[in-house]
Phi, psi and omega in degrees: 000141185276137176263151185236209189100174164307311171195125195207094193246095175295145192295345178289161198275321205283312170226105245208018158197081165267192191209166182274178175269153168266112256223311171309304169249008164085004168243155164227178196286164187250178210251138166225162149315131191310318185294314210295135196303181177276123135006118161249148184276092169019145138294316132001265211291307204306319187278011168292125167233153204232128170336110155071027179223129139294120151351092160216154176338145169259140184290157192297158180265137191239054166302139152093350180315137167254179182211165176299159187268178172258160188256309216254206190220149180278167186253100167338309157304322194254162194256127166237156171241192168208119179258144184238101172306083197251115175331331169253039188106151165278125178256141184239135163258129124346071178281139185283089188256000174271302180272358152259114167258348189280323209264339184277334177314300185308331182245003141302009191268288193330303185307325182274000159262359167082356192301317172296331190292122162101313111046137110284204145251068204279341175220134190243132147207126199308159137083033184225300178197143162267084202241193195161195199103000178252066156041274169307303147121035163191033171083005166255039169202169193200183174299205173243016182227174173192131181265102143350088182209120170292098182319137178329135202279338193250041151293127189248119142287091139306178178290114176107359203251154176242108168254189138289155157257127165221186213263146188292352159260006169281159170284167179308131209022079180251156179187130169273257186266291230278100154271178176192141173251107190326090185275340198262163194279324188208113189257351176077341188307161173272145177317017177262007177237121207296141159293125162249330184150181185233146183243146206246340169198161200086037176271257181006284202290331183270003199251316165305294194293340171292006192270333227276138159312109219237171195192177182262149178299154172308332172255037157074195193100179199304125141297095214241336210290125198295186194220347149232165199261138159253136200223113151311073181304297181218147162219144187245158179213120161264162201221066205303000000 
């Protein structure tokens, strides 16, 4: 199952990347198989150019990568970001580890395990949300684990906020890989996709990759699919 949605990554390993629906624009992610490989990039698509994004190769397919579980806990007291080096620019995240700590923990592991590096951004819908984080490279994958934390009840996904993503049959901030960044000024979602943090720099880059020329999967559904790899070069995680 495809996570659809704002943003949406389920904790299940088979379907680990829905997204919530966008009610504004009416769309939501379309269902693919846990197995299917990453989307290969056109010749077309590969010579397409797009404003504030580079050209670059689509990275080899990690269809089916698992991962290590997380251990530790983030320290409350202290400020972590996470920078995500990225084909359209760097985006730097904030993570909010005082009101998530299991889901900002869960996702500073991936980083700090290189789990992101290489990565896309597999579903682009313009004024709504920008997501990735999937392995597989088209919303149906994750680790082999997944955590549970029900996101603040007076949670706004605004513009600049970063959650997970899941499957519309997971329980509430349930999360794997598949995060996704709020690009439109207002998405209607409901308050169920676990909170990771706000980016705090890089609105250029997320604002590029929400431009990017986007198409339907081969086996059809929302168009979302970018028409160039948007690619998670290195994510980094700091520590204040």
């Amino acid at each position: 199952m495809a996570l659809t949605a704002c943003g949406s990554s389920s904790s299940n390993t088979s379907s680990n990347t829905s997204t919530a629906t966008n009610t504004a624009a009416g769309s939501a992610a379309s269902t693919a198989s846990t197995g299917a490989s990453q989307p290969e990039t056109t010749t077309q698509a590969s010579a397409e150019k797009v404003p504030g994004c580079r050209n670059v190769p689509a990275p080899a397919s990690r269809a089916g990568e698992q991962a290590s579980k997380p251990t530790a806990r983030l320290d409350p007291a202290r400020g972590y970001t996470v920078r995500l080096a990225t084909s359209c620019g760097v985006i730097v995240i904030q993570l909010a580890v005082r009101e998530a700590p299991k889901t900002t923990a869960s996702f500073a592991h991936l980083v700090q395990i290189g789990y992101y590096n290489g990565l896309t951004f597999h579903r682009v819908v313009a004024g709504f949300v920008i997501q990735g984080g999937d392995p597989n490279g088209n919303g149906s994958g994750g680790p082999s684990w997944g955590v549970v934390e029900p996101p603040p009840a007076n949670l706004h996904y605004t513009k600049g906020v970063v959650a997970m993503a899941k499957s519309g049959s997971t329980p509430s901030g349930a999360s794997g890989s598949q995060f996704f960044i709020v690009a439109g000024s207002s998405t209607n979602l409901p308050p169920v996709y676990a909170l990771v943090g706000h980016v705090i720099r890089g609105d250029g880059a997320v604002e590029a990759i929400s431009k990017v020329p986007t198409e339907a999967a081969a086996e059809g559904g929302e168009a979302s699919k970018p028409r160039i790899p948007i690619v998670i070069e290195r994510a980094t995680l700091s520590v204040h």
